[in-house]
C-alpha positions as CSV (number, residue, x, y, z in Angstrom):
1,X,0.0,0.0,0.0
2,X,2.7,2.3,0.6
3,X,3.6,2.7,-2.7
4,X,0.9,5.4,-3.5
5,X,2.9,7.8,-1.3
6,X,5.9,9.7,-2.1
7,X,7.4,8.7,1.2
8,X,10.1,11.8,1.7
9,X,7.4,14.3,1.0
10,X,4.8,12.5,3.5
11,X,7.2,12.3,6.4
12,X,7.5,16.2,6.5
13,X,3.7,17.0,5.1
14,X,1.9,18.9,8.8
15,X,-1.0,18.9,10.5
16,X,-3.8,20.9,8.9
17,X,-0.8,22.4,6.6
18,X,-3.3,24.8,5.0
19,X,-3.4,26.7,8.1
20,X,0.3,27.2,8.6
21,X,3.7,29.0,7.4
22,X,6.3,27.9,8.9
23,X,5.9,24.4,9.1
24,X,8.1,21.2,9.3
25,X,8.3,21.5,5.4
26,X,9.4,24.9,5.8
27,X,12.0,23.9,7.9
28,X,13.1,21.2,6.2
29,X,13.6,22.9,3.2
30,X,15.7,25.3,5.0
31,X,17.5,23.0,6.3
32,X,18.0,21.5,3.3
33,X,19.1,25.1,1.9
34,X,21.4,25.9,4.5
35,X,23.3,22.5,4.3
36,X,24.0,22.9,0.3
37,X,25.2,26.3,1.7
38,X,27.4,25.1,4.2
39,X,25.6,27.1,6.4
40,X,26.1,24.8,9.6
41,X,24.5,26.6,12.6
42,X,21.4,27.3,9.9
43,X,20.8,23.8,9.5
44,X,20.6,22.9,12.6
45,X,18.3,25.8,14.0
46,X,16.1,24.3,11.3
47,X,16.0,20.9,12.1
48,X,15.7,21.8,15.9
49,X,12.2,23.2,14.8
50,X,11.2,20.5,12.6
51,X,12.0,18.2,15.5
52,X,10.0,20.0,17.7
53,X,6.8,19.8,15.1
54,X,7.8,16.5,14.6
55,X,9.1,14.8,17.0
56,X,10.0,10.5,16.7
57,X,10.4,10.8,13.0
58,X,13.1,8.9,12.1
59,X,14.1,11.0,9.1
60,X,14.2,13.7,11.4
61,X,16.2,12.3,14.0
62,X,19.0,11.2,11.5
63,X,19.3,14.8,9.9
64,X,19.1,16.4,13.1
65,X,21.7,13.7,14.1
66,X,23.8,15.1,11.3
67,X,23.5,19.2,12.2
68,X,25.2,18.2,15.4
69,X,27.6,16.3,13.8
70,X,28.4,19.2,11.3
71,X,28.5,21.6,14.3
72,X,30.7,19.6,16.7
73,X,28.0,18.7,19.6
74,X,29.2,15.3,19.3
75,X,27.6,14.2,22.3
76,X,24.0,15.6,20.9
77,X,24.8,13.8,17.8
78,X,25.5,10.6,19.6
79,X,22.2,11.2,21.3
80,X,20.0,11.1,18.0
81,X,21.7,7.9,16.8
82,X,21.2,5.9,20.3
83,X,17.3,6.9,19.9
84,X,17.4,5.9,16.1
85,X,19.3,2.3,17.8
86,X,16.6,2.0,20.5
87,X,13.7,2.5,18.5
88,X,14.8,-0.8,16.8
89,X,16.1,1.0,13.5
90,X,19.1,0.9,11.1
91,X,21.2,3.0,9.7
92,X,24.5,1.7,9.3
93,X,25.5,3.6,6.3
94,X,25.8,6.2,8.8
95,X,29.5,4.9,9.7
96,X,30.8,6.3,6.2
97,X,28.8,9.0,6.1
98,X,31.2,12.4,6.0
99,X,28.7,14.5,8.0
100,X,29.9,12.2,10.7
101,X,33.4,11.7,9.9
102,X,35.1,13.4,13.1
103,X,33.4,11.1,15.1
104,X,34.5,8.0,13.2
105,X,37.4,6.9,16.2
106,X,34.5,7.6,18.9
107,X,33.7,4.8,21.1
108,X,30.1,6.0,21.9
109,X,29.9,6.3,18.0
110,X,31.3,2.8,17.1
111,X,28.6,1.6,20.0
112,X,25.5,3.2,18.5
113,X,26.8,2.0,14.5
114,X,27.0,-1.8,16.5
115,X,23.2,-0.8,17.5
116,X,22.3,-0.2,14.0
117,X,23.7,-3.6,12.8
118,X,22.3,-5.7,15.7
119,X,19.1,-4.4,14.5
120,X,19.8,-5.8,11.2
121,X,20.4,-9.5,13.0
122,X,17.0,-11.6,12.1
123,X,14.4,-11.7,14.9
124,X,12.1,-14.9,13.6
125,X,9.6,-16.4,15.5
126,X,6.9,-17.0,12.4
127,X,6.1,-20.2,10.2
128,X,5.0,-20.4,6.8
129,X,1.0,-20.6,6.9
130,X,0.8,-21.4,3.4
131,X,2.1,-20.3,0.0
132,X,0.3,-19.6,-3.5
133,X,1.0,-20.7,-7.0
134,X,0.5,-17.7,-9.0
135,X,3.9,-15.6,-8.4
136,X,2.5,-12.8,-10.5
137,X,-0.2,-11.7,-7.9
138,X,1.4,-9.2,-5.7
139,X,-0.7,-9.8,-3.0
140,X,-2.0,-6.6,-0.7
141,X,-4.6,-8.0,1.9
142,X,-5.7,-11.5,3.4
143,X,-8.4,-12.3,5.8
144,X,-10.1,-15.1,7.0
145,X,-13.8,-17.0,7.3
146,X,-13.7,-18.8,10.3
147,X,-17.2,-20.7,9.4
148,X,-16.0,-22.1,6.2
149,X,-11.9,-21.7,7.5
150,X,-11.7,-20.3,4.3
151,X,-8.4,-17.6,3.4
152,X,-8.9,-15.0,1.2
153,X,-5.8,-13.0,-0.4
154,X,-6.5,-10.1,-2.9
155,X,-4.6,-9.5,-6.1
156,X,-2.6,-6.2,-6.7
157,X,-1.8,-7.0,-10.1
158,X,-4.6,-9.4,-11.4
159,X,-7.2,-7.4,-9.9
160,X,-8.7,-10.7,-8.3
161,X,-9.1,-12.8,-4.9
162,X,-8.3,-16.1,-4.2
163,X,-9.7,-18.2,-2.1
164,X,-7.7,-21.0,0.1
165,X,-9.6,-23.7,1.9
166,X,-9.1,-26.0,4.6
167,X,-7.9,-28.8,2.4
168,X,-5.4,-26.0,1.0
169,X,-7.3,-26.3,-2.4
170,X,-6.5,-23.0,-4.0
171,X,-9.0,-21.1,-6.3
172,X,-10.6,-18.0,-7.8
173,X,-13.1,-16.5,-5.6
174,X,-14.0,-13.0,-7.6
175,X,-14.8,-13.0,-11.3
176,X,-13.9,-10.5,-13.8
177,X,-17.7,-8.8,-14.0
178,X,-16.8,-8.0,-10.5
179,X,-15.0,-4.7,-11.7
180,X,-12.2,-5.2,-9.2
181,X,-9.0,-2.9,-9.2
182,X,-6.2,-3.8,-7.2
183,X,-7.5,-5.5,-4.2
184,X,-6.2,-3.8,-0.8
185,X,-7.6,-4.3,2.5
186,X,-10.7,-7.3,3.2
187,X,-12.4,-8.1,5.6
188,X,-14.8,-10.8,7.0
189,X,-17.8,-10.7,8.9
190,X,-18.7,-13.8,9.5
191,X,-21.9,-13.4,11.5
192,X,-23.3,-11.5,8.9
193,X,-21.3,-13.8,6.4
194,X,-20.8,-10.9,4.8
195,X,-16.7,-10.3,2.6
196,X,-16.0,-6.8,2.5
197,X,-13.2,-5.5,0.1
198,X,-11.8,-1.9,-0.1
199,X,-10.1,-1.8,-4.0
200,X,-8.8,1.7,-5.7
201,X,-6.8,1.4,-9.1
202,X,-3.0,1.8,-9.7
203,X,-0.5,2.0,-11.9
204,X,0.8,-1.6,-11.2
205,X,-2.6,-3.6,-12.5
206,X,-3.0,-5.1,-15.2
207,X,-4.7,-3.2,-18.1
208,X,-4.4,0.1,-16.2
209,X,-5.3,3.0,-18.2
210,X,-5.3,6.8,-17.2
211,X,-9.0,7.2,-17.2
212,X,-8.4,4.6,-14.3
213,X,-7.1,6.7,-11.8
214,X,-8.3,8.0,-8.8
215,X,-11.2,4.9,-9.3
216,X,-11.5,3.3,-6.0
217,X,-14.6,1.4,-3.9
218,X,-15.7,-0.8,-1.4
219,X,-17.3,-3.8,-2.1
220,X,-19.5,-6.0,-0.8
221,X,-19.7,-10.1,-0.8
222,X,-21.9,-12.9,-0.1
223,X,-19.9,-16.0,1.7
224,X,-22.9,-18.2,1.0
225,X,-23.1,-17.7,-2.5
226,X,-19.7,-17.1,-2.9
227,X,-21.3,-13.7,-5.2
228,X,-21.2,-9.9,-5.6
229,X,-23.5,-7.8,-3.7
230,X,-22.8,-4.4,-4.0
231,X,-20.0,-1.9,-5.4
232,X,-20.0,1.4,-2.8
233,X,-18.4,4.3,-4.3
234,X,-17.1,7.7,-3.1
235,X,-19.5,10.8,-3.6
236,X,-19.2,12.5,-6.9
237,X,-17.4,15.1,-7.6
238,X,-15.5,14.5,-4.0
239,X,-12.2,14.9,-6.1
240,X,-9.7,12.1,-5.5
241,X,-10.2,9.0,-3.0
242,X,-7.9,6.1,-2.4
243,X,-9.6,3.5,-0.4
244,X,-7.2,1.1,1.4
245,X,-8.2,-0.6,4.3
246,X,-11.3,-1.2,6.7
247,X,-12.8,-2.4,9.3
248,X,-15.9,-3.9,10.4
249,X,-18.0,-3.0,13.8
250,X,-19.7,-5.6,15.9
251,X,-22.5,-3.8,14.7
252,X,-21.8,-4.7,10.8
253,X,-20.8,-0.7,9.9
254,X,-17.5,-0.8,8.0
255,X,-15.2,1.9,8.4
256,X,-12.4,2.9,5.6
257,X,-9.5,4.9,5.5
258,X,-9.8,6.8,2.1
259,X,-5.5,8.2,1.8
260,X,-6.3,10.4,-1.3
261,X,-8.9,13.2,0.6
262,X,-6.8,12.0,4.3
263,X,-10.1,10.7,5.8
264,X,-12.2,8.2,6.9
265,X,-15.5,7.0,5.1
266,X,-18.3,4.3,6.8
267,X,-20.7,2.2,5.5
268,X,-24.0,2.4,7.6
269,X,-25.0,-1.2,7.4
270,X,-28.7,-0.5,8.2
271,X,-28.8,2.3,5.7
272,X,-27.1,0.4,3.5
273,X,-25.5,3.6,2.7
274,X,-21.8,5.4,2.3
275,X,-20.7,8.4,4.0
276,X,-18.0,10.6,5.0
277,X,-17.0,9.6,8.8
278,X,-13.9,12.0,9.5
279,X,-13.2,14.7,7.0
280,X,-9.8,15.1,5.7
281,X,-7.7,17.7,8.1
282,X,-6.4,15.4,10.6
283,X,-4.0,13.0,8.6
284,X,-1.2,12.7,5.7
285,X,-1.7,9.3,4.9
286,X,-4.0,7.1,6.7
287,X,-3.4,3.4,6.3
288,X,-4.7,0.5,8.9
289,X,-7.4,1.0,10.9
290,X,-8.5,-0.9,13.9
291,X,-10.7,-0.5,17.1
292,X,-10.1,-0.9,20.8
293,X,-11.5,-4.5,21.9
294,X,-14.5,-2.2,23.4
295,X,-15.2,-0.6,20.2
296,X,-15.1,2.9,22.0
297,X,-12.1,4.1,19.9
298,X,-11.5,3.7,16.3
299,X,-7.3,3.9,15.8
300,X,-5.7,5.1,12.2
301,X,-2.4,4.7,11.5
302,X,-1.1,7.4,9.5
303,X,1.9,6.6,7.1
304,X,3.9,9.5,8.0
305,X,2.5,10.8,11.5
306,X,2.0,8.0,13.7
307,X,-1.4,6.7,15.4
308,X,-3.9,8.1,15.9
309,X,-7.3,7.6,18.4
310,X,-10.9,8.7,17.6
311,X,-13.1,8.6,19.8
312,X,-16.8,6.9,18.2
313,X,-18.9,9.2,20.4
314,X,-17.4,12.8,19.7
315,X,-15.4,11.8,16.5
316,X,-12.5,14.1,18.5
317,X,-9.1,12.7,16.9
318,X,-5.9,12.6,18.7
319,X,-2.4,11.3,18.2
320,X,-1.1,9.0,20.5
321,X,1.7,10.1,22.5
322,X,4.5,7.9,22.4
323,X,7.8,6.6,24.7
324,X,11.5,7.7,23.5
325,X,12.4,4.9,22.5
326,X,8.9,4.1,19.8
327,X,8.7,4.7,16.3
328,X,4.8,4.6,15.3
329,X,5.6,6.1,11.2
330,X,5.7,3.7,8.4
331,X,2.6,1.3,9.3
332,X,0.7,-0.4,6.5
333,X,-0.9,-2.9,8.9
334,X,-2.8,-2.0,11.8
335,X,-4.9,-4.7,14.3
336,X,-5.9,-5.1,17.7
337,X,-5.0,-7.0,19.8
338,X,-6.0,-7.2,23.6
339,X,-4.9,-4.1,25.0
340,X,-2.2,-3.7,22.2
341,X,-2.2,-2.8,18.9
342,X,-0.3,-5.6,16.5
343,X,1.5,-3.6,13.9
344,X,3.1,-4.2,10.1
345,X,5.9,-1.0,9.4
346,X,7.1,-1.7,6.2
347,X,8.5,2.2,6.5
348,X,11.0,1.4,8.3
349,X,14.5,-0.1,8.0
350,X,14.2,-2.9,8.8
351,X,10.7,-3.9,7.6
352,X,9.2,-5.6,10.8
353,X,6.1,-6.5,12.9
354,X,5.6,-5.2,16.1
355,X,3.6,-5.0,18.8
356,X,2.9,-1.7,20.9
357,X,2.0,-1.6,24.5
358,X,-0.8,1.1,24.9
359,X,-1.7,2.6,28.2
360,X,-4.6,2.2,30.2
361,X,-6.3,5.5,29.0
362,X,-5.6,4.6,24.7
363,X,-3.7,7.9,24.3
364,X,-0.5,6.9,25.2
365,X,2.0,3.9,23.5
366,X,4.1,2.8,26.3
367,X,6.6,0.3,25.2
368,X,7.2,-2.0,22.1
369,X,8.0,-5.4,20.8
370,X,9.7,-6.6,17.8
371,X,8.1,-10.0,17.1
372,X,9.3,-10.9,13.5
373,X,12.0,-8.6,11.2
374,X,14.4,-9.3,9.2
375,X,12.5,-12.4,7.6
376,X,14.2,-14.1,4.7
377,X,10.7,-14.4,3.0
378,X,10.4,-10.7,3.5
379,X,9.6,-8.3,0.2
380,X,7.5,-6.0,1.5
381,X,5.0,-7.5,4.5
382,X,2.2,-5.5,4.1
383,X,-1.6,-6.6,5.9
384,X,-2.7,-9.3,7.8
385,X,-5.4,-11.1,10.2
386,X,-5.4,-12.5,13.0
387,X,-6.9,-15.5,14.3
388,X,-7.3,-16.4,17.9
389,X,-4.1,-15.9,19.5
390,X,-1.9,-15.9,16.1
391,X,-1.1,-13.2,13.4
392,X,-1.0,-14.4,9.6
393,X,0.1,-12.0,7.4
394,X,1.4,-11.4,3.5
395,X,5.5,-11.5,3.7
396,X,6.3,-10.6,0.6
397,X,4.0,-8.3,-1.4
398,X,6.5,-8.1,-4.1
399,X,4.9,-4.0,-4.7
400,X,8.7,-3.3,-5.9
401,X,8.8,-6.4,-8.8
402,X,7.6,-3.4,-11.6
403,X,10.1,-1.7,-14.3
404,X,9.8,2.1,-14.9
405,X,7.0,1.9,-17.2
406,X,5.0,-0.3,-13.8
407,X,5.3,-3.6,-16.0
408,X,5.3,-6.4,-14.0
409,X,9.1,-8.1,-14.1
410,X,9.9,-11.8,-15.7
411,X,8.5,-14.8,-13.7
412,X,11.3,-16.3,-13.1
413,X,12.4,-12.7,-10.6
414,X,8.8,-12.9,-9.0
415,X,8.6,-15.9,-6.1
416,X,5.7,-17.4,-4.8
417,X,3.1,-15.3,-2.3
418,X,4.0,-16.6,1.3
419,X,1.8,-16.0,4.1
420,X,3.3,-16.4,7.7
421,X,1.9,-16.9,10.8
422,X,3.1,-15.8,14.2
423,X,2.0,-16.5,17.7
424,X,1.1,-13.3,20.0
């Protein structure tokens, strides 16, 4: 999913940007400025205020990490990479890096560089669920029936979803008449037996065209009849949407985060209807969504802010404060889980899943755990589902197997779709 966003632009992109001047992009582009310049005490003043806008963003941190290189507060410097280390992070080419290069004989230097490459050392505690013949899918979402123990993984490239039963019999569930585009997030309600599947078009589907773009809907599934229900689509003349994931109430509403407008769209299921939930304002880039086990607050992960809490009654929005040592950017993936939130970050280096630790109130992300990076079947992990007390979820997406012109590469560089499975 994340490659819809242009990634350095998104990590520096404010809050509510419309309303302000001087703004993290602001002073990031001076920063920027000033370095080329050689302007040293500049650049730093400028990253000091983009790290107070923006504080835990990785990008930040390194850059800032860099100013005090460039200025001689080696200890600050030293500071910023020991966070980088202890949010689980890697940047080793940081050791030739020139910005850096008085500090090369350091031991506190040589210590944090050691950090960066122990986070680079596998952490593997998934198995292989299953695997899937078609190596030319590029696979987005999965999610599971429970009733019929039935998998379903949707199709980036082939605009389709297949189905994978108990027996590990491996078919096509959609049809072509569906009017599918890629297929991003799913999910199942099985009381209401009820597949619901947010798709948008892009670039890297087959028979793309430009009139495609900007096409995106929800649709809707029977799991007794195996058949199309209903296609939901945005408002007209709404502009731009990008539906990408959702999630379904006990109640049987489905909410969507829609990444184009930065908002977040529900399905009434009574009404039978599609509406705006949370107008665009409060996010850069929403991706997973999730709620807390009592359904009183609906959390969005935003690619390039962090998390952040709604709560259902007010619809008042809030980022989740988080601990030093937490980075909450780069999730594609979002689930709950308990009183934690289970989390895919395939915006990060490494590429891992976590889990975060959230505090008794929601509002606050007190510790977390790196349960699987570093995977050799890793090529993008993107979403996931989990299933009693263990977390399956796509490995390798394979969103990077496309040339220049977004044509899909030779078989024999593609592998086959894993899914893994990890206990919590």
């Amino acid at each position: 999913m994340k490659k819809i966003i242009v990634l350095i632009a998104a990590m520096i992109l404010p809050l509510k940007a419309q309303e302000q001047k001087k703004d993290v992009t602001y002073y990031f582009q001076q920063a920027v400025a000033a370095y080329e310049a050689k302007n040293f005490p500049s650049f730093l003043d400028n990253m000091l205020e983009a790290n107070k806008l923006r504080q835990h963003s990785p990008r930040i941190i390194l850059n800032l990490a860099s100013a005090y290189a460039v200025n001689g507060r080696k200890d600050k410097a030293i500071a910023c990479l020991d966070q980088l280390g202890q949010m689980g992070l890697s940047y080793a080419a940081v050791a030739k890096d020139s910005d850096f290069v008085a500090m090369f004989n350091d031991e506190a230097f040589k210590k944090a560089i050691k950090k960066f490459e122990d986070n680079k050392l596998p952490v593997n505690r998934s198995e292989v669920a299953f695997s899937l013949p078609e190596k030319d899918l590029i696979t987005e979402g999965v999610a599971y029936d429970p009733v019929d123990k039935t998998f379903y993984v949707g199709s980036i490239h082939k605009k389709k979803i297949v189905q994978r039963d108990a027996s590990g019999n491996v078919s096509d569930f959609s049809v072509p008449e569906d009017g599918l585009f890629s297929v991003m997030g799913m999910k199942v309600d099985a009381e209401r037996r009820i597949l619901w599947v947010a798709t948008s078009a892009t670039p890297q589907m087959d028979g793309f065209m430009k009139e495609n773009e900007n096409q995106t809907a929800v649709l809707k599934y029977d799991l007794k009849t195996k058949k199309l229900l209903k296609k939901y689509l945005p408002p007209a003349n709404t502009g731009a949407h990008w539906f990408g994931d959702l999630v379904v109430a006990s109640n049987g509403d489905v909410y969507i985060s829609d990444s184009r407008p930065q908002g977040i769209y529900r399905i009434d299921f009574k009404k039978d209807e599609l509406s705006e939930f949370l107008p665009k304002g409060y996010f850069s880039s929403p991706q997973g969504i999730t709620f807390s086990n009592d359904e009183k607050y609906l959390f969005v992960a935003d690619y390039a802010l962090g998390i952040f809490r709604i709560d259902m009654k007010t619809k008042s929005c809030e980022q989740l404060k988080v601990a030093l040592d937490v980075c909450a950017l780069g999730i594609d993936g979002m689930y709950g889980y308990q009183d934690q939130l289970i989390v895919i970050q395939n915006g990060v280096n490494p590429h891992r899943i976590a889990r975060f630790k959230l505090s008794n109130t929601f509002d606050h992300i007190d510790s977390y755990e790196k349960l699987e990076a570093n995977h050799s079947a890793f090529d993008e992990p993107t979403l996931g589902v989990i299933i009693g007390d263990e977390f399956f979820f796509i490995a390798n997406s394979q969103w990077g197997s496309f040339d220049k012109e977004n044509k899909i590469l030779p078989m024999d560089r593609l592998k086959n779709p894993v899914v893994l499975k990890l206990k919590l």
